[in-house]
N, C-alpha and C positions, 0 to 999 in steps of 0.2 A: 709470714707468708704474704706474698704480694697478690691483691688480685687485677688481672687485665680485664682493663674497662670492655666491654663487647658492644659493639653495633652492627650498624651496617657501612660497609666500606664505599667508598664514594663509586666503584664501580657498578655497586649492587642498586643506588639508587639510581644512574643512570638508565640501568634495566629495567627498573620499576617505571622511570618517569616516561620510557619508550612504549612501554607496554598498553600504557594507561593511553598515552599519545596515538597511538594505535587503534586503540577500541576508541578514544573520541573522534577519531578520522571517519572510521567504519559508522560511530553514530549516526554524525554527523550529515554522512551522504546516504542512509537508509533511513531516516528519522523523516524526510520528508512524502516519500514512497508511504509509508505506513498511514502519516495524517492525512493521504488523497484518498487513499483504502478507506479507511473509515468516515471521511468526507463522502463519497462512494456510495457506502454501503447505505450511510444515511438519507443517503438521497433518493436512493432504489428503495427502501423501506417507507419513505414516507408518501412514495406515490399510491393516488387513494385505492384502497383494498377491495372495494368494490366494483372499479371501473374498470380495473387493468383488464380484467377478462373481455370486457366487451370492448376497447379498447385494439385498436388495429395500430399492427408492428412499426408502422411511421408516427402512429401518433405517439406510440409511447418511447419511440426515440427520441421525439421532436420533445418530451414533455422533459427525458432526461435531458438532451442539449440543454434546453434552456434554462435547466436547475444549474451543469455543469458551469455556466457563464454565468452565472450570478457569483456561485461557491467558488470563482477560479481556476476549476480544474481546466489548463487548456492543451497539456499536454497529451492528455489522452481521448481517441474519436472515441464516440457511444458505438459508431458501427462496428468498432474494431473490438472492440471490448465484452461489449453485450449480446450475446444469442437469448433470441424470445421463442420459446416454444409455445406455439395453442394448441392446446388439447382439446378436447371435448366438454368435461368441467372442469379445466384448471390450465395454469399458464403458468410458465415457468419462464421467469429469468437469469440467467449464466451469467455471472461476473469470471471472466478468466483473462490474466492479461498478465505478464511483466516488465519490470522494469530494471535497466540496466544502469548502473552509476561506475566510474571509473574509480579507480580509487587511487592507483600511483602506477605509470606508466603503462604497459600492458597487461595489471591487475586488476580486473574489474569485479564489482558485488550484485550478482544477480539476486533480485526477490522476486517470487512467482507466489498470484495471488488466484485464488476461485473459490468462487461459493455462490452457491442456486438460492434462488426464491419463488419459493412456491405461493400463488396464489389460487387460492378455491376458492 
């Protein structure tokens, strides 16, 4: 009895090697969206936890701007990005913004990012 060797047909890895080529394409141009995000979020977090409250809505744009230009982020405005609300005891910052990357001709990769920070 004869047995046939089995693999994969060179068609088959073709599809594999598109596949993979595909989701690194997609990495690719969403991978840097995500490292501004968490660039971002660090930068909003580390503003001091006691001041933000007493802190008025231009200072604390002005304090993000100039975190933003250190870390590089220049694609994105602090005005367009960040809603401050004051409350009475507490302040809250809105991180909500996306970003659009094209991907191959009229396919583009939308990511949508938001998330609050509460300070008391």
């Amino acid at each position: 009895m004869k047995s046939k060797q089995g693999g994969a047909s060179f068609l088959s890895w073709i599809l594999i090697a598109a596949m993979v080529s595909a989701l690194g394409l997609i990495a690719a141009r969403v991978a840097p969206a995500y490292v501004d995000y968490r660039t971002i979020i660090t930068l909003i977090e580390s503003l001091p936890r006691d001041q933000v409250r007493t802190m008025s809505k231009a200072e604390i744009r002005e304090a993000l701007h100039k975190r933003f230009l250190i870390n590089n982020i220049r694609d994105l405005d602090v005005n367009q990005i960040v809603d401050i609300d004051h409350k009475r005891d507490h302040t809250v910052l809105s991180l909500r913004y996306e970003v659009r990357q094209p991907l191959i001709y009229n396919i583009s990769v939308v990511v949508s990012f938001d998330r609050s920070f509460d300070y008391t």
